[in-house]
Structure formats: structure tokens, C-alpha cells
C-alpha positions in Angstrom: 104.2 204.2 62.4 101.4 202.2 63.2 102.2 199.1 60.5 105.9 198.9 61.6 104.4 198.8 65.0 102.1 195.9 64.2 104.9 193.8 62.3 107.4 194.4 65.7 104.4 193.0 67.7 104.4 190.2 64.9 108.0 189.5 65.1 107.7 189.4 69.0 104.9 187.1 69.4 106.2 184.5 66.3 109.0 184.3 69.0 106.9 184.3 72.1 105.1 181.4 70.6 108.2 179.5 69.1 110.6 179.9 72.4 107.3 179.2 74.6 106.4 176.2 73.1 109.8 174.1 74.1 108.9 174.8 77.4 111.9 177.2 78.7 111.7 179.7 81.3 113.1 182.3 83.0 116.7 183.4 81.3 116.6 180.4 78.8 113.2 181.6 77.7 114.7 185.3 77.1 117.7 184.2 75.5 115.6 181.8 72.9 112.7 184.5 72.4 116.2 186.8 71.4 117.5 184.5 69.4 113.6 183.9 68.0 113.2 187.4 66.7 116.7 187.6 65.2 115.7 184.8 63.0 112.4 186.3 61.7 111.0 185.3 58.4 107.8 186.4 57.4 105.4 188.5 55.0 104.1 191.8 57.0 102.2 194.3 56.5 105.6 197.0 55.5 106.6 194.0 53.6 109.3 191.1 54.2 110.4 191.1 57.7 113.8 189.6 58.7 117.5 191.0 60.3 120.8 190.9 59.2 123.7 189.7 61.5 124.0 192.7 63.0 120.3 192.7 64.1 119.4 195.3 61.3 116.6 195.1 59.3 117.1 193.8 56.1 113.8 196.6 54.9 116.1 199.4 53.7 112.6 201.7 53.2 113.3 205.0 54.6 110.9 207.7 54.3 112.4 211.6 54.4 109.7 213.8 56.7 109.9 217.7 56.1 107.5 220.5 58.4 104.8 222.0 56.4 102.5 224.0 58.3 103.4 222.8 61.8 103.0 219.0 60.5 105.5 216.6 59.2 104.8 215.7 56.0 106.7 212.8 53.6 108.7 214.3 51.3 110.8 211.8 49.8 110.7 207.3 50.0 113.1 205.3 48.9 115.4 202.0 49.1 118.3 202.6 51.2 121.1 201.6 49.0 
């Protein structure tokens, strides 16, 4: 989980940094850093990263886990269609 992890963080920041920079605060800044990380664009490490209208991601990369030997192992990944 650790890359989807890192390109959250990337989505959040790219937002911080946009909505911060035309100097809002408080609510204002919230709703804009909201309204920031809805309207992600960029390259990540899992690949493209941006949401649909409904906030989903538009990634449809699952992975299927199954337990072998007390761990969860993959056992199937694939596009979500």
C-alpha cells in the first residue's frame, strides 16, 4: 500500500500548495484544498492519478488478495471494467 499512500500524500500537497498559494484561510482554504484534490492531474508512482465526478478514482486497478500460509498473498490484478 505504500505507493498509493505516497500518490494520496502527492494529491494532498499538489492541493496544499495550489489552494495555499492564493492566500485563503480557514474554511475558504479547506473548501479550495477540496476542490484542489478533486481536480488532480498528474503522473504517480501507481500511474495516472485523477477522480471522476463522483470523487472516484479514475485507476480502476484492483488487485484480488487470497491467505496462503497465514499471509495475504495477490492472486489475481486487473482493470476494473
Amino acid at each position: 500500500y505504500g505507493a498509493a499512500a505516497y500518490d494520496a500524500a502527492n494529491a494532498i500537497i499538489k492541493a496544499l500548495a495550489k489552494a495555499y498559494g492564493e492566500g485563503k484561510s480557514g474554511q475558504d482554504l479547506r473548501n479550495e484544498v477540496t476542490k484542489e484534490v478533486q481536480d488532480s492531474n498528474f503522473d504517480g508512482v501507481t500511474g495516472h492519478i485523477s477522480f471522476d465526478q463522483f470523487g472516484d478514482t479514475n485507476s480502476k486497478v484492483l488487485t484480488v488478495y487470497t491467505v496462503k500460509g497465514g499471509k495475504f498473498v495477490p492472486a489475481k490484478t486487473g482493470t476494473f471494467k
